[in-house]
C-alpha positions in Angstrom: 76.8 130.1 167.8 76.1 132.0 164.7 79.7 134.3 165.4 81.4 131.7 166.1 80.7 129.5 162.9 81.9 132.7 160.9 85.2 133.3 162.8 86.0 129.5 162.6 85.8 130.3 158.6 86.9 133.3 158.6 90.4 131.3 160.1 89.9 128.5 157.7 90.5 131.1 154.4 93.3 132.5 156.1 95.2 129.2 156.3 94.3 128.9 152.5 95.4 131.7 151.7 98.6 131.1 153.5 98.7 127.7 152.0 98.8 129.0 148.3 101.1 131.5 148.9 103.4 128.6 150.7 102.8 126.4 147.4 103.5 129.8 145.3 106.8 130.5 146.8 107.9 126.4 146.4 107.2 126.4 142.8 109.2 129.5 141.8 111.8 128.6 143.8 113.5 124.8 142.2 116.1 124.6 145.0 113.8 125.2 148.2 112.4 122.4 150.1 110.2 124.0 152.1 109.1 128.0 153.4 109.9 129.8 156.9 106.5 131.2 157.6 107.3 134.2 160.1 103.6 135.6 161.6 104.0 138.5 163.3 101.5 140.6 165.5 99.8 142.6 163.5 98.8 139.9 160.9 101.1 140.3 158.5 103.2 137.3 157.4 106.9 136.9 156.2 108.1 134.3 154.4 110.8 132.5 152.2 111.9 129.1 150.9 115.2 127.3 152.0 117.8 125.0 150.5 118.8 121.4 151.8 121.4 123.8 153.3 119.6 125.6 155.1 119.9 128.8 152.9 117.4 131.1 151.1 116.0 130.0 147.9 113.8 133.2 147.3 113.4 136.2 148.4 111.6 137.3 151.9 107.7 137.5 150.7 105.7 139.9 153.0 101.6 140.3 153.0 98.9 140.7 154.8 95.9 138.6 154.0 93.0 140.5 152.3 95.0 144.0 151.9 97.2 145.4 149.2 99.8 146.0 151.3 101.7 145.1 154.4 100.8 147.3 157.3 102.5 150.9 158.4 103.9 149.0 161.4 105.7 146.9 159.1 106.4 149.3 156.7 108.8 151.0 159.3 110.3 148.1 161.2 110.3 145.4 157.9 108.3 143.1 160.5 110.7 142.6 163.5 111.6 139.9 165.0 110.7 140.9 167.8 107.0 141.7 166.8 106.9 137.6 165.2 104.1 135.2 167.1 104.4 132.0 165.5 107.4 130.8 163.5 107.6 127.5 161.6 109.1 125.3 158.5 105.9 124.4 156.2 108.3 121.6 154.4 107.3 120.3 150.7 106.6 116.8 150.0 108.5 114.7 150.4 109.8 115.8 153.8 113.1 115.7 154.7 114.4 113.4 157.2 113.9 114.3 161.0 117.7 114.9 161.7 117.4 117.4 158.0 114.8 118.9 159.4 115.9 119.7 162.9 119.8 120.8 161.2 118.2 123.3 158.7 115.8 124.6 161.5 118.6 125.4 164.1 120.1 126.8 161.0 117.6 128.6 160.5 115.3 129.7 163.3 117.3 128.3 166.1 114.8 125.8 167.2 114.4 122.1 165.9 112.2 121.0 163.2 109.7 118.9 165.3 108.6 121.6 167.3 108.0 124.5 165.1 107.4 122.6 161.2 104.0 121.9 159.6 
């Protein structure tokens, strides 16, 4: 039970850490309304934040919680899309309207809002 009490916590700071890096990219970006959060296989994350239009509002942000650096993997390939495992719109308060969110995220990821955003 031990083991598991530490992985569950262990996740828990990884969201955290992905949550401040979320609110990081929304306050230096004025025009974005929310992030694309890309995670991709090897643990790295990519991410930027998007306009009402659907556009970026920063640049692509990659890292790997815990590390330095992004891994060699990504290093080579720039984390492709091939390699991603979860892909969703983390929108900032307040959230646009259903029918926003689904346009931008077919604009976006090619998916609807309701499936993939946080």
């Amino acid at each position: 039970m031990g083991k598991q009490t530490k992985k569950n916590k262990k996740k828990e700071l990884l969201e955290k850490r992905e949550i401040a890096m979320v609110e990081g990219i929304l306050e230096g970006s004025p025009d974005g309304i929310g992030v694309v959060v890309l995670r991709l296989d090897c643990g790295c994350r990519k991410m930027a934040a998007i306009s009402e239009e659907g556009e970026p509002a920063s640049k692509v942000i990659m890292y790997r919680d815990g590390a330095n650096s992004i891994c060699d993997k990504c290093k080579d390939d720039q984390g492709a899309f091939m390699r991603v495992t979860e892909q969703f719109i983390h929108w900032k308060e307040p959230k646009p309207s259903i029918e926003d969110q689904d346009r931008i995220s077919m604009k976006v990821m090619g998916t609807t809002g309701r499936t993939t955003s946080h």
